[in-house]
VMD Tcl script that draws the C-alpha trace (Angstrom):
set ca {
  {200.05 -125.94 -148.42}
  {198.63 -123.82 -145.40}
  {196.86 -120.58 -145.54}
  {199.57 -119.61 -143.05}
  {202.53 -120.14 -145.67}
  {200.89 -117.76 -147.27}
  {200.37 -115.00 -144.68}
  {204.41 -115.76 -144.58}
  {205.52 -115.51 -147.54}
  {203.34 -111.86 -147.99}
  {204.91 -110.71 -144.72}
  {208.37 -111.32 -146.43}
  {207.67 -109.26 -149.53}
  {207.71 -106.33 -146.78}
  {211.01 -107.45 -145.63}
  {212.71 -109.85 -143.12}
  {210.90 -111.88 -140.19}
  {213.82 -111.46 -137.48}
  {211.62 -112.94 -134.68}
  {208.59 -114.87 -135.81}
  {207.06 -114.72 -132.17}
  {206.91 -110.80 -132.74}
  {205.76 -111.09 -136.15}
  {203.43 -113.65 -135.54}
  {202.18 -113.26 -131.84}
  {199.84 -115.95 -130.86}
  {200.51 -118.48 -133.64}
  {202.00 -121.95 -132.66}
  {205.67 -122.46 -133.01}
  {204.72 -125.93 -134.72}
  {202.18 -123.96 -137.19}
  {205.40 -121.80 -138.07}
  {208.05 -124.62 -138.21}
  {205.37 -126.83 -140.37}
  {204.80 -123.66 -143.02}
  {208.57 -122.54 -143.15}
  {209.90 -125.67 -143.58}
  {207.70 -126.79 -146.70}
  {208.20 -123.68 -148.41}
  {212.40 -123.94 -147.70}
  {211.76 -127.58 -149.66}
  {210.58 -125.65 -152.57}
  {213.46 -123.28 -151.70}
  {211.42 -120.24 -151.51}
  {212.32 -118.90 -147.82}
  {215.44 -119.91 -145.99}
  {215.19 -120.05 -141.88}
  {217.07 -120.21 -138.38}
  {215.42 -121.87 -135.38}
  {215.83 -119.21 -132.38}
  {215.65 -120.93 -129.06}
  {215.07 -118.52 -125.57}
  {215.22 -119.99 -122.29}
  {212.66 -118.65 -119.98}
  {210.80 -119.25 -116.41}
  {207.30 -119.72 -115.86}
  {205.08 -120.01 -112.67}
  {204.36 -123.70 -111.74}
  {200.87 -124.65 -110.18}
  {201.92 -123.35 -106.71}
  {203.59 -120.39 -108.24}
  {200.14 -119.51 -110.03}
  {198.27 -120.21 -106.64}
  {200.30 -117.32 -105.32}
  {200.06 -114.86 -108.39}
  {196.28 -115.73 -107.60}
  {196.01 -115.68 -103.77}
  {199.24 -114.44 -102.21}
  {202.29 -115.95 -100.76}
  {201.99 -118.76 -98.03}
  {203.85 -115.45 -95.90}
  {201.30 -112.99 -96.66}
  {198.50 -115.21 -96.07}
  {199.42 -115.90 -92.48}
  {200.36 -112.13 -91.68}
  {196.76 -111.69 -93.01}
  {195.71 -114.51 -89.92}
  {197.82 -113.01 -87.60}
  {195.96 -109.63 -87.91}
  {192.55 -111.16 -87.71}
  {193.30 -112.80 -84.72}
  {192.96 -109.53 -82.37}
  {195.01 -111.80 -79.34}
  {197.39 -113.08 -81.66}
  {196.91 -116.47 -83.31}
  {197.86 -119.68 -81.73}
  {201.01 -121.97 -83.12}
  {198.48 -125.19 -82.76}
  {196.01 -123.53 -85.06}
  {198.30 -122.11 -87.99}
  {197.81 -125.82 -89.70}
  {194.13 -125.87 -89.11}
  {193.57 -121.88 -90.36}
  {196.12 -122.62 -93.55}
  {196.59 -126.09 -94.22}
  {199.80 -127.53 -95.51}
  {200.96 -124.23 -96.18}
  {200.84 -123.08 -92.95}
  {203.85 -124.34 -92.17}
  {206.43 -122.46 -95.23}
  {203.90 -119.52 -94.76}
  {205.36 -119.17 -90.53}
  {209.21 -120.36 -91.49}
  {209.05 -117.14 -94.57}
  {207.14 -114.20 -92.04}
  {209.20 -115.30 -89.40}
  {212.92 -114.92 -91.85}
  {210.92 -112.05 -92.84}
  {210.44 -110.64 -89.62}
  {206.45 -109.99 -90.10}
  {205.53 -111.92 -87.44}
  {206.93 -113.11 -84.10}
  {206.06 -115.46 -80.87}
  {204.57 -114.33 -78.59}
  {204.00 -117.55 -76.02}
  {202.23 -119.80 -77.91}
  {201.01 -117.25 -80.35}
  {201.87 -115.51 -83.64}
  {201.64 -111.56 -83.10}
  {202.87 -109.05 -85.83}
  {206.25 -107.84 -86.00}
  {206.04 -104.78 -88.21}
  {203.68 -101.64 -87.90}
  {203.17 -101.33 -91.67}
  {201.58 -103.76 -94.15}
  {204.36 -105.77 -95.79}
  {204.50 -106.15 -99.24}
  {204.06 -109.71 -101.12}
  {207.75 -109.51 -102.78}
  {206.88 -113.41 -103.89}
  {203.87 -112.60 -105.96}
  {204.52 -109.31 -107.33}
  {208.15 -111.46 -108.73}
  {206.03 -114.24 -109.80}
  {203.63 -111.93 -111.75}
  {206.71 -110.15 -113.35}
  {208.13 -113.71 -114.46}
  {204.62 -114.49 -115.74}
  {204.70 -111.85 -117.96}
  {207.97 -111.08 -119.05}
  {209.64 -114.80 -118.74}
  {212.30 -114.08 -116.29}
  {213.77 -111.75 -113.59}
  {216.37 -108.96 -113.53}
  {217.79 -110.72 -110.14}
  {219.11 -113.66 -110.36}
  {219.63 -113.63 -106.54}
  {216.05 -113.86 -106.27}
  {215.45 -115.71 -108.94}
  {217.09 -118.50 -107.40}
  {215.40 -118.82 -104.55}
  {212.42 -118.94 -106.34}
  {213.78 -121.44 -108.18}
  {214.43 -123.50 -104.62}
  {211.32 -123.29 -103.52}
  {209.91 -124.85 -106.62}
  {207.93 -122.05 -107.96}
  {208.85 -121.75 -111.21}
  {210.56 -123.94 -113.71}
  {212.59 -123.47 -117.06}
  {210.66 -123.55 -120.50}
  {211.85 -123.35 -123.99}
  {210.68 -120.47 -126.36}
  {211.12 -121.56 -130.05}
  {210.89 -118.86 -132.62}
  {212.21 -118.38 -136.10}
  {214.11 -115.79 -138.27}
  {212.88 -116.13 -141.82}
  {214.40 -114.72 -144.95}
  {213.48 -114.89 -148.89}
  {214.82 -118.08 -150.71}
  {216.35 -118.12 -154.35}
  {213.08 -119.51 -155.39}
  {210.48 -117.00 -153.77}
  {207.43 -116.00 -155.20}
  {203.97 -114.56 -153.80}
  {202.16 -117.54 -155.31}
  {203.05 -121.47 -154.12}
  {203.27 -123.47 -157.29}
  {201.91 -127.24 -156.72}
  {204.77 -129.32 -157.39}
  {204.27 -133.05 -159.32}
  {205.55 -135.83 -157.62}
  {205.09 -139.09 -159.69}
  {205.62 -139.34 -163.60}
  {201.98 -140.71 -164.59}
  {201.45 -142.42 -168.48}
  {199.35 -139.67 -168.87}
  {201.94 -137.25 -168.73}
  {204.01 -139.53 -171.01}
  {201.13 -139.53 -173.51}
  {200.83 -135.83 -173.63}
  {203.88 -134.71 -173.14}
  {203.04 -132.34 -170.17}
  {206.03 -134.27 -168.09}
  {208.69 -131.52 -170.66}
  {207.13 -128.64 -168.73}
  {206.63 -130.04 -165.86}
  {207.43 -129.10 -162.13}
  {208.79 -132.07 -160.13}
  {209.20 -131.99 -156.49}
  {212.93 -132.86 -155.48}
  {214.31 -136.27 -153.92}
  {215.01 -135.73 -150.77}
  {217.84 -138.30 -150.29}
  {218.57 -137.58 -146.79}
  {215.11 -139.17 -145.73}
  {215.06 -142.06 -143.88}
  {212.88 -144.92 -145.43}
  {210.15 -146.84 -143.43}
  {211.45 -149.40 -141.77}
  {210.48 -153.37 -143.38}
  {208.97 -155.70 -141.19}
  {210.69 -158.85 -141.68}
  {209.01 -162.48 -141.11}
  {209.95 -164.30 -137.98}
  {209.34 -168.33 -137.05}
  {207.47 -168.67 -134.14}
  {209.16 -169.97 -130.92}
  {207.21 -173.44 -131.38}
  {208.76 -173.71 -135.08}
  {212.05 -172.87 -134.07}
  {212.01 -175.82 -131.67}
  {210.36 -178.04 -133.97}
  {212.96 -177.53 -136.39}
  {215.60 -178.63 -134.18}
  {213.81 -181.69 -133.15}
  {213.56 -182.43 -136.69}
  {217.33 -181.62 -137.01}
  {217.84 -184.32 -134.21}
  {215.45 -187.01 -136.08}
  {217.39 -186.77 -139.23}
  {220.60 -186.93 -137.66}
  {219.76 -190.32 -136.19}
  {218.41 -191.82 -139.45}
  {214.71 -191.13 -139.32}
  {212.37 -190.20 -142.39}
  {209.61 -188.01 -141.96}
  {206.38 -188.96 -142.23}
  {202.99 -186.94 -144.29}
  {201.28 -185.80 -141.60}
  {199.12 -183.19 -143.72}
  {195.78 -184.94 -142.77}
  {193.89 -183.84 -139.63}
  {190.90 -185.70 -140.74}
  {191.14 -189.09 -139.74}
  {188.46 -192.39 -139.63}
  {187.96 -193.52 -136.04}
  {189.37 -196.79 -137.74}
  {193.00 -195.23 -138.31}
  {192.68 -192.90 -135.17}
  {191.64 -195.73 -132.90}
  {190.69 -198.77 -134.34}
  {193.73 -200.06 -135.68}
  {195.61 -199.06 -132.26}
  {193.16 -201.47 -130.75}
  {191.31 -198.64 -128.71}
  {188.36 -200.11 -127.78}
  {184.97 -198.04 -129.58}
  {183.38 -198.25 -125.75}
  {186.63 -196.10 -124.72}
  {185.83 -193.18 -122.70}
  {188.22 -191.21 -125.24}
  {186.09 -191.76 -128.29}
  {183.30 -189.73 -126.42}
  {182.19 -186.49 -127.42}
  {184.03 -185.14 -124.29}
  {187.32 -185.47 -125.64}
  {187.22 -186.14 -129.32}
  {186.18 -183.62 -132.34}
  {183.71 -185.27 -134.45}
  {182.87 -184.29 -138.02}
  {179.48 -183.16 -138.49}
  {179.92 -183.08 -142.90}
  {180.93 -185.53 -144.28}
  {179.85 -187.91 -141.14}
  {181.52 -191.08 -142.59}
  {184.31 -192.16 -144.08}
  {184.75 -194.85 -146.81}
  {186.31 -198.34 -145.23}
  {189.71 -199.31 -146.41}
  {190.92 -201.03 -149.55}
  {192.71 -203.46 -147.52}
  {189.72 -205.89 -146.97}
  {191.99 -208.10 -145.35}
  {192.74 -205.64 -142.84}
  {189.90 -204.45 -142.43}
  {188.94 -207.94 -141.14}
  {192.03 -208.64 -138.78}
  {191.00 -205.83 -136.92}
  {187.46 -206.47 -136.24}
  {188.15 -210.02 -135.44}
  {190.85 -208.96 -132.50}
  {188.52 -206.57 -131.30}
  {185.52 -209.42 -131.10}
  {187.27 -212.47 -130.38}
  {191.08 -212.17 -130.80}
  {193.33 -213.04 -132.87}
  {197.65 -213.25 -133.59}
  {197.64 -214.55 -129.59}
  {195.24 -211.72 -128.12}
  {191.58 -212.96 -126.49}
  {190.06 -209.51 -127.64}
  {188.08 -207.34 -125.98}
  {185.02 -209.55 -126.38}
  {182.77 -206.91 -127.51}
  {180.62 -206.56 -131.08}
  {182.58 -204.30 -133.25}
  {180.35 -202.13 -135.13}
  {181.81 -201.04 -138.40}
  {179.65 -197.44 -138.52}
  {181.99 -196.40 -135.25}
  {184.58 -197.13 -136.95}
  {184.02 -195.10 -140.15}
  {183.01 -192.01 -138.10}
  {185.45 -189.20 -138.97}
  {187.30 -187.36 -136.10}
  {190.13 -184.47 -135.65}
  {192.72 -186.76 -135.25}
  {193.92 -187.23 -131.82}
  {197.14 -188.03 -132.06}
  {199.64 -188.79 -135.19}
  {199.98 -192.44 -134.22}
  {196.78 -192.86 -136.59}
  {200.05 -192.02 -139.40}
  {202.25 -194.22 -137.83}
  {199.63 -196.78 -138.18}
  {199.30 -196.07 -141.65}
  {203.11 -195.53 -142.01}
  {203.50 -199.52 -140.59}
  {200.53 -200.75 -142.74}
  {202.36 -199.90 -145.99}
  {205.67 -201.06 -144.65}
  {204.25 -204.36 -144.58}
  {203.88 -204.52 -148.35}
  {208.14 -204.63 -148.19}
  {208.91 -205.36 -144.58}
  {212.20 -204.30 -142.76}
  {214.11 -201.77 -140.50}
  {212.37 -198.31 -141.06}
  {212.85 -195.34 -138.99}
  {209.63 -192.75 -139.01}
  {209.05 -189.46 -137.09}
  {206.39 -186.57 -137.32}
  {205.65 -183.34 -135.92}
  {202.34 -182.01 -136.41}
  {198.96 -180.51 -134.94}
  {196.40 -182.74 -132.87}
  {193.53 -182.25 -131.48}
  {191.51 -182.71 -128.02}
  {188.37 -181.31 -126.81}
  {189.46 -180.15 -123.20}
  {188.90 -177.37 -121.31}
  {191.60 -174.67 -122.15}
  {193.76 -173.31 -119.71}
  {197.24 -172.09 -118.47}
  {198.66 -175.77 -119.37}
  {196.31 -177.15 -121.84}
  {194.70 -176.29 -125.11}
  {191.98 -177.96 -127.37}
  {194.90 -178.63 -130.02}
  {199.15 -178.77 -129.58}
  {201.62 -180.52 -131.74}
  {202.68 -184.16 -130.99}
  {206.44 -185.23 -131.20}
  {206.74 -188.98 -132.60}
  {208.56 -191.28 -133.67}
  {208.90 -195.50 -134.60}
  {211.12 -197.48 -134.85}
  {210.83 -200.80 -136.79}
  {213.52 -203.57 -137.16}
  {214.29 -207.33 -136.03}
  {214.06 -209.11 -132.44}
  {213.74 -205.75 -130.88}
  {213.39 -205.77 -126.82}
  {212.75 -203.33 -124.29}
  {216.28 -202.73 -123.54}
  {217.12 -201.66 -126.95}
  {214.00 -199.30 -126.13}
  {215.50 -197.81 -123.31}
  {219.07 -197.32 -124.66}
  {217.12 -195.13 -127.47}
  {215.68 -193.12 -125.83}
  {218.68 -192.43 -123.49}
  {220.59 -191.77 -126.35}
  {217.55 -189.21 -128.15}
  {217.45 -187.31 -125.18}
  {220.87 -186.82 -124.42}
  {220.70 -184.45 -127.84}
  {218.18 -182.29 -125.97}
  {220.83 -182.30 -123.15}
  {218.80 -184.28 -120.96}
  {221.02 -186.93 -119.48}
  {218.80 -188.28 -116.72}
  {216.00 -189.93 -117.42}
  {213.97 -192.50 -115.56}
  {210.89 -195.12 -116.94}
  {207.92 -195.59 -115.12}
  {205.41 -198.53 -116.19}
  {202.78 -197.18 -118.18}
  {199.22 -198.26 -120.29}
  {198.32 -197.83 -123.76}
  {195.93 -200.04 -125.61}
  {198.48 -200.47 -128.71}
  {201.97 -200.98 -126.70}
  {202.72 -203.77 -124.34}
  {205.39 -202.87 -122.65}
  {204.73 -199.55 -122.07}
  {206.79 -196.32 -120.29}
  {206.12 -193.14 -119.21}
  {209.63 -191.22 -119.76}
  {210.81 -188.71 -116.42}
  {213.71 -186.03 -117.03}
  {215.06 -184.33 -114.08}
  {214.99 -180.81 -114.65}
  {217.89 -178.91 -113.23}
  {215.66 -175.17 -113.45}
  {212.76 -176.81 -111.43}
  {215.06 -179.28 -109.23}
  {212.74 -182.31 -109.62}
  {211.61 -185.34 -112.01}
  {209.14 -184.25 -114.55}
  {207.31 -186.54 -117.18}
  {208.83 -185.73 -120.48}
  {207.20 -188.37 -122.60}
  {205.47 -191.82 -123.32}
  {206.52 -195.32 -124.54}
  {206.26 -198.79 -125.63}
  {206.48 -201.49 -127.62}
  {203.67 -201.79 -130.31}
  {201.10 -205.19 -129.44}
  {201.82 -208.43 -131.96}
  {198.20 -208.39 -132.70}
  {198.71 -204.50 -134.28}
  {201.63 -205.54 -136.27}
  {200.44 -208.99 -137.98}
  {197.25 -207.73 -138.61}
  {198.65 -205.61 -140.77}
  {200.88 -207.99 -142.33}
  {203.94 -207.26 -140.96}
  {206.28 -210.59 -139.82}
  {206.14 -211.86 -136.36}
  {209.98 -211.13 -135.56}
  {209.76 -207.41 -136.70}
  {208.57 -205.51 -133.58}
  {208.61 -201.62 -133.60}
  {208.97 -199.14 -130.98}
  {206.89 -196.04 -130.10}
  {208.07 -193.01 -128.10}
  {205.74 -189.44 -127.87}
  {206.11 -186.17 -126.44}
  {204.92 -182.50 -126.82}
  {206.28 -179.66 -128.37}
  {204.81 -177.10 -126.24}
  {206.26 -178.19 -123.15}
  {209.99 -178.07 -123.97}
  {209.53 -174.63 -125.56}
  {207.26 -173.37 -122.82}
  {210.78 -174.27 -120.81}
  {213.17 -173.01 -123.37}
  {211.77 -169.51 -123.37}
  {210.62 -169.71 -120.03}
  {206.93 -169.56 -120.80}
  {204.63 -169.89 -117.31}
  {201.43 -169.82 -119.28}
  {200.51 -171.99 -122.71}
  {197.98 -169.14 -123.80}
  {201.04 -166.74 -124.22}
  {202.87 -169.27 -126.53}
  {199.79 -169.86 -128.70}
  {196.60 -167.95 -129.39}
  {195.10 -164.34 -130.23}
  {196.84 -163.04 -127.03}
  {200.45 -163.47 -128.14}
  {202.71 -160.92 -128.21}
  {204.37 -160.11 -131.65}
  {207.49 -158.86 -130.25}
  {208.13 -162.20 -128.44}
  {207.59 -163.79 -131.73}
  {210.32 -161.06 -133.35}
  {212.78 -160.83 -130.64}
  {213.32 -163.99 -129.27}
  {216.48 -166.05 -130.67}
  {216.44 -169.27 -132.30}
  {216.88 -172.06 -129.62}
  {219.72 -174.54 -129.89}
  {219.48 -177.54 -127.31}
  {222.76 -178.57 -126.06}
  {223.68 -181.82 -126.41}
  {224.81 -183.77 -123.38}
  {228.26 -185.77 -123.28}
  {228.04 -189.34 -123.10}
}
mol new
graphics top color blue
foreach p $ca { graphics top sphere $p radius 0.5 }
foreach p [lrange $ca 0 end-1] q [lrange $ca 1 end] { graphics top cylinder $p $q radius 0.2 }
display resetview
């Protein structure tokens, strides 16, 4: 409690505070407020809030209480000027105020033309009715005429303030001396006993609580639920994609990227620095198949005609994409081939240059699709049909290249917001010599289809720049405010 609670609660064993600007001249209105309200808590004083209205001087108004009206000041150049002072020069002699200081002497009738010159109009010294009313409103807060007043009021020189003040009276529960008040029941007091003659400061039930901060799913999550949403309801089964750390055997071996590929370099992969290897594969076999297709071919492939080097291929990486799980994924299907529907949403990682469009890692939309005598048409009508449940009904295939899918599609989707074609995803058909290597059956051919999941939300929530999606520089109140998104689904 404040010194000043004190000093109030003395001046009320004299008797009644009526005004506490009178009692207490030069003491903050907050200062009071602050001291009478805690001690009304305790109920010790009880108090009215007194509001005045009243004018004050604004800067120009306190220029004049300093210096004189604009009207007196050029009177004052007038008389200087022994020939009477020129029109042209009243702006140069007073500046911008040179021009309300002529319109007020001439309504005045202090000054008057003379040619092209000011000369007085009166014989005696006029007196500055604007600054001796200022100075009056200074002091005392207002003025008797209102007339005036007003016109003070036009010409912007003063403006309307609030004067809070306070009448304070004893309370049921006053007292010289401000008791200190408990306010949480400690085991100590329990132990003792001390809580029987204890003081407790009241509940004040009529206080607002602090507000809870809920938890919100980020934009990207909200969309990548409602891909997954879409995955499930067409039959697919999601695939463990809780491995970032791959072998360059999963991430690019088995897709039959070659190991003299410009993407294994440094450039544009992450390597691991500990652990630097990775153990080889149980699958011996395997292991084998793959090495031979890369070296001399195999399952009706010539290779690449290259020597394979098994320490490349046990080199651990950030993955760079999740078809290193779908590769795994297809590898254990083989062990019980058939149809088999997989999908996964998760984080990869590149090492580009970041900027408004890319960053070093973003998720990766996939899925595969595995049954008997599949062909590229049954390709296309798929992936007609998944992206009509985005509510993108036009698409278009381009040919494409991948090292693991022969044929192979880029996917186009005419945005309506934009007015043009823009890539939307990748495709293909997954290579023989990557499925019977593995052991799956010559007939079972699987497709492949990709896509981001930054790009569709970047358009969902209309997102110019990748860095405000993701990163240190989001906003949390995008994160908070911004509604789950529901893709509708075209009619076909």
């Amino acid at each position: 409690m404040s010194d000043f609670a004190l000093t109030v609660l003395a001046t009320l064993n004299k008797g009644p505070v009526t005004d506490s600007r009178e009692t207490f001249p030069g003491i903050d209105s907050q200062v009071v407020q602050g001291a009478v309200t805690s001690l009304a808590a305790r109920n010790m004083v009880t108090f009215k809030q007194i509001e005045k209205e009243l004018w004050a001087p604004t800067a120009e108004g306190e220029d004049i209480i300093a210096n004189g009206s604009h009207e007196i000041r050029l009177y004052d150049e007038v008389i200087k000027s022994l020939e009477g002072l020129k029109i042209a020069d009243v702006a140069k002699v007073l500046g911008p105020s040179g021009k309300v200081g002529q319109q007020r002497a001439f309504k005045n009738g202090w000054v008057k033309k003379d040619g092209d010159k000011l000369v007085k109009g009166v014989d005696e010294a006029p007196v500055d009715v604007t600054k001796d009313q200022l100075t009056t409103i200074k002091s005392t807060g207002t003025l008797d005429d209102a007339k005036e007043l007003n016109e003070l009021k036009k010409r912007k020189l003063v403006t309307k303030t609030k004067l809070v003040s306070y009448s304070i009276e004893k309370g049921p529960e006053f007292a010289l001396e401000i008791k200190k008040l408990d306010t949480d029941l400690t085991i100590e007091m329990l132990q003792s006993g001390t809580w029987k003659t204890s003081e407790f400061k009241p509940y004040n039930f009529s206080a607002e609580g602090i507000n809870t901060n809920g938890g919100a799913f980020h934009p990207l999550n909200k969309v990548r639920e409602e891909f997954r949403q879409i995955f499930f309801s067409m039959g697919f089964t999601e695939m463990p994609t809780n491995q970032y750390v791959e072998s360059g055997f999963w991430n690019f071996d088995t897709l039959y990227v070659p190991q003299q590929h410009p993407a294994r370099d440094l450039q544009d992969t992450f390597y691991l620095k500990d652990p630097v290897k990775a153990l080889e594969p149980e699958d011996k076999t395997y292991w084998s198949h793959v090495r031979k297709v890369h070296e001399e071919g195999e399952f009706g492939s010539i290779g690449y005609r290259y020597p394979w080097k098994p320490e490349e291929a046990t080199k651990l990486v950030l993955r760079t994409h999740t078809t290193s799980v779908s590769a795994a994924m297809l590898h254990k299907l083989a062990k019980n081939p058939g149809p088999a529907r997989y999908f996964s949403i998760d984080k990869v990682f590149r090492n580009e240059a970041v900027d408004a469009t890319h960053l070093a890692e973003f998720h990766q939309v996939e899925g595969v699709i595995a049954d008997y005598n599949l062909t590229l048409g049954d390709l296309i009508g798929f992936m007609e049909r998944y992206f009509s449940k985005m509510g993108v009904n036009q698409i278009r295939f381009k040919p494409a290249y991948n090292p693991y899918t022969e044929p192979s599609m880029e996917i186009f989707g005419y945005h309506e917001g934009l007015g043009k074609w823009v890539e939307v995803g990748n495709s293909g058909m997954f290579r023989p010599e990557m499925l019977e290597s593995m052991g799956l059956p010559k007939d079972l051919r699987v497709h492949g289809f990709g896509l981001s999941l930054e790009r569709p939300t970047m358009i969902k929530y209309a997102v110019s720049n990748i860095r405000e999606l993701l990163g240190h520089k989001v906003s949390l109140d995008f994160i908070e405010n911004n509604p789950a998104v529901r893709f509708e689904e075209a009619l076909v």
